[in-house]
C-alpha positions in Angstrom: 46.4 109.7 58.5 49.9 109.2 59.2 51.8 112.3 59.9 55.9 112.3 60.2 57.2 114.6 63.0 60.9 113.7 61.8 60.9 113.7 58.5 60.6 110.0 56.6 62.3 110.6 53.9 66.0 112.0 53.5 68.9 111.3 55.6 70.1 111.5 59.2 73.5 114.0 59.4 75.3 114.2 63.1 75.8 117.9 63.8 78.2 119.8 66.3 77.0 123.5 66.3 79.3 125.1 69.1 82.6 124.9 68.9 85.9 126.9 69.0 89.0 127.0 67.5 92.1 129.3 67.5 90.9 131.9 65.5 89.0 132.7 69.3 89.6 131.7 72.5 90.1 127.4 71.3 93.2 125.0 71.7 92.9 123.2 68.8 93.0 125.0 64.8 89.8 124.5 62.6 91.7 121.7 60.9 92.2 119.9 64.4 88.5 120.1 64.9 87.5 118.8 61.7 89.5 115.4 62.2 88.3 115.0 65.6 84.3 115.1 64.6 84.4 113.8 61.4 86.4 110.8 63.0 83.3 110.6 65.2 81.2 110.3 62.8 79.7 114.0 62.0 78.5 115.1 59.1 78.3 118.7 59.9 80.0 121.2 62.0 79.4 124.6 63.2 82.7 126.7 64.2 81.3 129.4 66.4 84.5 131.4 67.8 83.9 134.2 69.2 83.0 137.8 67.3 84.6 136.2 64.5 82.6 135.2 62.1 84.8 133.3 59.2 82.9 130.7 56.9 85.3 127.8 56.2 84.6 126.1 52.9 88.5 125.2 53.0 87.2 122.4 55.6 84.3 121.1 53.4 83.9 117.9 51.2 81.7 115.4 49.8 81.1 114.3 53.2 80.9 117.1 56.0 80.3 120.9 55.6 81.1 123.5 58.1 78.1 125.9 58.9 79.6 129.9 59.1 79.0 131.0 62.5 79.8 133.3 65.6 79.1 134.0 69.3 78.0 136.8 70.6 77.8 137.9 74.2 76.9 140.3 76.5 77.7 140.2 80.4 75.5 142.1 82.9 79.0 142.4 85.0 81.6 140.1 86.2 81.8 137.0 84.1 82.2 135.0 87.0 79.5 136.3 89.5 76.9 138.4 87.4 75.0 136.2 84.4 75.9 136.5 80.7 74.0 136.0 77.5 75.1 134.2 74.6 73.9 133.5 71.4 75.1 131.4 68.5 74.1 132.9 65.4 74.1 130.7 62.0 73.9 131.5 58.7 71.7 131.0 56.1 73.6 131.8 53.2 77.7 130.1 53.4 78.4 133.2 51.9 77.3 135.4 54.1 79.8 138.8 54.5 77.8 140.7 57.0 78.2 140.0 60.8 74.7 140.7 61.7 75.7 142.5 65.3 79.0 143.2 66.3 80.1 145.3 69.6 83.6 145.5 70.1 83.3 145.7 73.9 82.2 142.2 73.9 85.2 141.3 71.4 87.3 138.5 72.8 90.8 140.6 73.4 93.3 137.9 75.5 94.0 135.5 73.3 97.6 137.7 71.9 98.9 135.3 69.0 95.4 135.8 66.9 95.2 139.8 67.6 96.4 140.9 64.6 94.4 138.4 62.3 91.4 139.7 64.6 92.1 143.4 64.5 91.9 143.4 60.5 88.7 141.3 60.7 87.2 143.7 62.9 88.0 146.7 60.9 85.4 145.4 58.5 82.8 145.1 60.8 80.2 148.3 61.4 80.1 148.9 65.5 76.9 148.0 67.1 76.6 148.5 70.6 74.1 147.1 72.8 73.8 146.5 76.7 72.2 143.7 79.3 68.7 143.0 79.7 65.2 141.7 77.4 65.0 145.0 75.1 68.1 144.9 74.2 68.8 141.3 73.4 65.6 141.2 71.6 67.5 144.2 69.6 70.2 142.1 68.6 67.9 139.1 67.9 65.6 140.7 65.5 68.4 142.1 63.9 70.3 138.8 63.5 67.3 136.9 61.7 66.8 140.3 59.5 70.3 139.6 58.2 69.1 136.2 57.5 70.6 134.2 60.9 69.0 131.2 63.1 69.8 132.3 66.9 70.7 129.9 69.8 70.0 131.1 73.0 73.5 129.1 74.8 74.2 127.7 78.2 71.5 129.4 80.4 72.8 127.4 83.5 76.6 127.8 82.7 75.7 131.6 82.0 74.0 131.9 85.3 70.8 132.9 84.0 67.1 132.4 84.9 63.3 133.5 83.2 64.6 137.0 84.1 67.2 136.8 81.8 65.6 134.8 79.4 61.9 135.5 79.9 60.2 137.8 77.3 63.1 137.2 74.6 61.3 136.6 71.2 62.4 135.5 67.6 65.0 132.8 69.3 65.4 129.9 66.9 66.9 127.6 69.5 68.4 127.1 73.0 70.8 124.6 74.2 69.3 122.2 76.7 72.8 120.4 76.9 76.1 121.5 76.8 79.2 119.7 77.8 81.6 122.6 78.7 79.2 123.8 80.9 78.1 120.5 81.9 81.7 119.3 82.7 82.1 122.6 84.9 79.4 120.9 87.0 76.5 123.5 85.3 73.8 121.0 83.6 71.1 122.8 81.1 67.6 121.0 80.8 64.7 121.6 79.1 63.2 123.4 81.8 63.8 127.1 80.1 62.8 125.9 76.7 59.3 125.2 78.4 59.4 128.4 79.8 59.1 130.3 76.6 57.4 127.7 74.4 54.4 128.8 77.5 55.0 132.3 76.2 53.7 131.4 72.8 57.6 131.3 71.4 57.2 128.1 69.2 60.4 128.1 67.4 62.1 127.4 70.6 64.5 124.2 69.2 66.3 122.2 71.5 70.1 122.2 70.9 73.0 119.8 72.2 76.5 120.8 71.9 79.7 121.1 73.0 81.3 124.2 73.4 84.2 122.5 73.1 87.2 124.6 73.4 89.8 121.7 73.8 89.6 118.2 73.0 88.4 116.8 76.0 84.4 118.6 75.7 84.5 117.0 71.9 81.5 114.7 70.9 79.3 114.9 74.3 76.3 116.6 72.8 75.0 116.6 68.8 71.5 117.2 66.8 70.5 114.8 64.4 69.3 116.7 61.2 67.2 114.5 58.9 67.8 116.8 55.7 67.3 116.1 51.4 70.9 116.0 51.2 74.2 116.9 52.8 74.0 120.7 50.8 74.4 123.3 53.2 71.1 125.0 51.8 69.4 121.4 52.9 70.7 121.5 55.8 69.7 125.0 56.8 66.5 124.2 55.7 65.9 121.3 57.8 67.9 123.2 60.9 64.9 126.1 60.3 61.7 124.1 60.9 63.0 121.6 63.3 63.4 118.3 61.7 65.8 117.5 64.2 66.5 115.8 67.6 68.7 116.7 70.5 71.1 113.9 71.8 74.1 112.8 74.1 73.7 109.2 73.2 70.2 107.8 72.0 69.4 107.7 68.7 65.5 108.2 67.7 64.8 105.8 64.4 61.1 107.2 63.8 58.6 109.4 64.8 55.1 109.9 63.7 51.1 110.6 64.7 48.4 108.6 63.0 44.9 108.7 64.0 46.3 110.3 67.3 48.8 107.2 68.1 51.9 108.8 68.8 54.5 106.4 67.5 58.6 106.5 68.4 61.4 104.1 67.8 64.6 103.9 69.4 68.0 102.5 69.4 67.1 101.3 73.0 66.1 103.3 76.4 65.0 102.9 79.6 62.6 105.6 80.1 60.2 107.8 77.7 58.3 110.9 79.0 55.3 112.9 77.1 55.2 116.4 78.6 53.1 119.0 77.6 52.3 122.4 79.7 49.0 121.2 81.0 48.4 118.2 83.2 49.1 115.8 81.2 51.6 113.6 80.9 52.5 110.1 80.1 56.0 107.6 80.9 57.1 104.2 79.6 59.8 103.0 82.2 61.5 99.0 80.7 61.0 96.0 82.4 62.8 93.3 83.4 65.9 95.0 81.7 64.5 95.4 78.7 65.3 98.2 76.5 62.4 100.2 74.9 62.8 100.7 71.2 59.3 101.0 69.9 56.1 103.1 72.0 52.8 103.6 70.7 51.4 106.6 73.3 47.7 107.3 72.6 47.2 110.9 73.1 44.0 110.8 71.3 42.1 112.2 74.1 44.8 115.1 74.7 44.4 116.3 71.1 40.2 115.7 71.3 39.6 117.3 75.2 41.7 120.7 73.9 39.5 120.8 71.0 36.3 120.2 72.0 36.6 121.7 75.6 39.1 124.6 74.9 39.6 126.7 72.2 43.0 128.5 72.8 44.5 124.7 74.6 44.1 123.7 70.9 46.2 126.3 69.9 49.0 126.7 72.8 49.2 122.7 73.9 52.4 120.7 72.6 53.9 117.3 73.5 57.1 116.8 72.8 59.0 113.5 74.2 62.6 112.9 76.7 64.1 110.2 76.5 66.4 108.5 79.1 68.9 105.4 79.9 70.1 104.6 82.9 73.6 105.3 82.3 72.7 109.0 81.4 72.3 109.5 78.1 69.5 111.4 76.8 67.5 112.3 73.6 65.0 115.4 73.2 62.6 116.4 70.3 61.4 119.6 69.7 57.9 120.5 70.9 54.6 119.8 68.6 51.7 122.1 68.5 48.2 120.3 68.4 47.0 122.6 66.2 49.8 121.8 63.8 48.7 117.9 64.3 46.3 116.5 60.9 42.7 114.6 61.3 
């Protein structure tokens, strides 16, 4: 039985969900930011300034939509020597009025020429306070998706972090594995963190690439690829929700599916495909002869049948999920796949 992992049907929207403007700490205005990605070919854009959270519908049309966002964050000390946690928080609902956890000590207060604008904004927003550490980041995460939010766990390398800063946090929806402000800065994310809590039983742990641009020079390094009904922002948060989406600086991912335990991928063209899972198992395509790989059938049969038959809770808490790689740097991730969630 053939089972879709990205959706077949629907349509493939390019999607920047980190970005800032001048309503926060940004050089360029949300019109600015619009022309550059939609120039680039996106479909959908997230402006995420910081403890701001303004929807722009001014900046929608029939062929990109703006998702209503903010950034929250919370340093354990000095920014530059101490790590931070941020979270992007998106909305389900455009409309959205509430922002779902505010603290003014975290409010971003140097950038003069938008205080005013960001004073009145703030008046309307009810004071919640909350300080460093698991408990009471998981606080401000459970309250964000009871107000009806998707949470992005953001640069975990670039924010100086490691599992005991991010270890034990539940009810994340994603975390960036890429992120070219950080990544230009010379602070690369990977997937390794994202395996770190997907272990803990955390299954809605997405992969996210972005930008964090704040000028125009981190524009367009890192996107996800949404394969949604329709470009309706209710579609779209939909299809943002249960993952039928890839994370990308550069490869595109045509098709992927699972029948009869025949894992099957196509590509625009790579040089390097990698199965993980948390067990020891694995499996690599590498080209040849320069050759690009654009289509890999991976058997995994055994995986799924040894974790059922030998080991009742491997059934339950093994995933595969694929990298992909070219040689020139670009790379591609999909989320993770639970064998239980796999059909006979």
């Amino acid at each position: 039985m053939r089972q879709y992992l990205i959706p077949e049907n629907g349509n493939f929207y390019k999607a920047n969900l980190h970005v800032h403007t001048t309503v926060s700490d940004g050089r360029m205005t949300p019109e600015e930011v619009k022309k550059i990605y939609k120039d680039n070919g996106y479909s959908v854009l997230a402006i995420t300034d910081h403890q701001i959270m303004l929807p722009h519908p001014e900046l929608d049309d029939e062929d990109f939509i703006t998702i209503t966002s903010v950034e929250v964050a919370k340093n354990m000390g000095d920014y530059n020597f101490l790590p931070s946690t941020h979270f992007n928080v998106y909305a389900k609902d455009q409309k959205a009025e509430v922002f779902p956890f505010f603290d003014p000590e975290g409010f971003w207060r140097a950038i003069k020429h938008t205080m005013d604008y960001r004073t009145e904004t703030m008046i309307n927003y009810e004071a919640k306070h909350f300080g460093y550490g698991p408990e009471e980041l998981n606080r401000v995460i459970a309250e964000c998706n009871k107000q009806g939010f998707l949470v992005c766990f953001n640069h975990p390398k670039g924010s100086l972090q490691n599992y005991r800063d991010y270890g034990g946090l539940k009810g994340l929806w994603g975390m960036e594995c890429y992120n070219t402000g950080a990544a230009q800065e010379g602070y690369e994310d990977d997937m390794d963190p994202i395996d770190d809590l997907l272990t803990e039983g955390q299954r809605k742990v997405f992969p996210i690439a972005s930008d964090d641009a704040h000028g125009e020079g981190s524009c367009c390094g890192g996107w996800v690829m949404i394969k949604a009904e329709a470009l309706e922002y209710s579609k779209i948060m939909e299809a943002l929700e249960v993952g039928d989406f890839y994370a990308s600086t550069g490869i595109e991912i045509k098709e992927l599916y699972i029948d009869n335990g025949i894992l099957h991928i196509e590509t625009d063209g790579v040089d390097e495909i990698v199965l993980h899972t948390p067990i020891r198992y694995r499996k690599t395509i590498n080209s040849k002869d320069g050759e690009p790989i654009t289509v890999w059938d991976c058997d995994i049969t055994d995986l799924i049948a040894d974790c059922r038959k030998k080991y009742d809770t491997l059934a339950k808490d093994t995933y595969f999920r694929l990298d992909l790689r070219t040689k020139d740097g670009k790379r591609a991730h999909t989320r993770a796949f639970f064998l239980d969630q796999i059909k006979d």
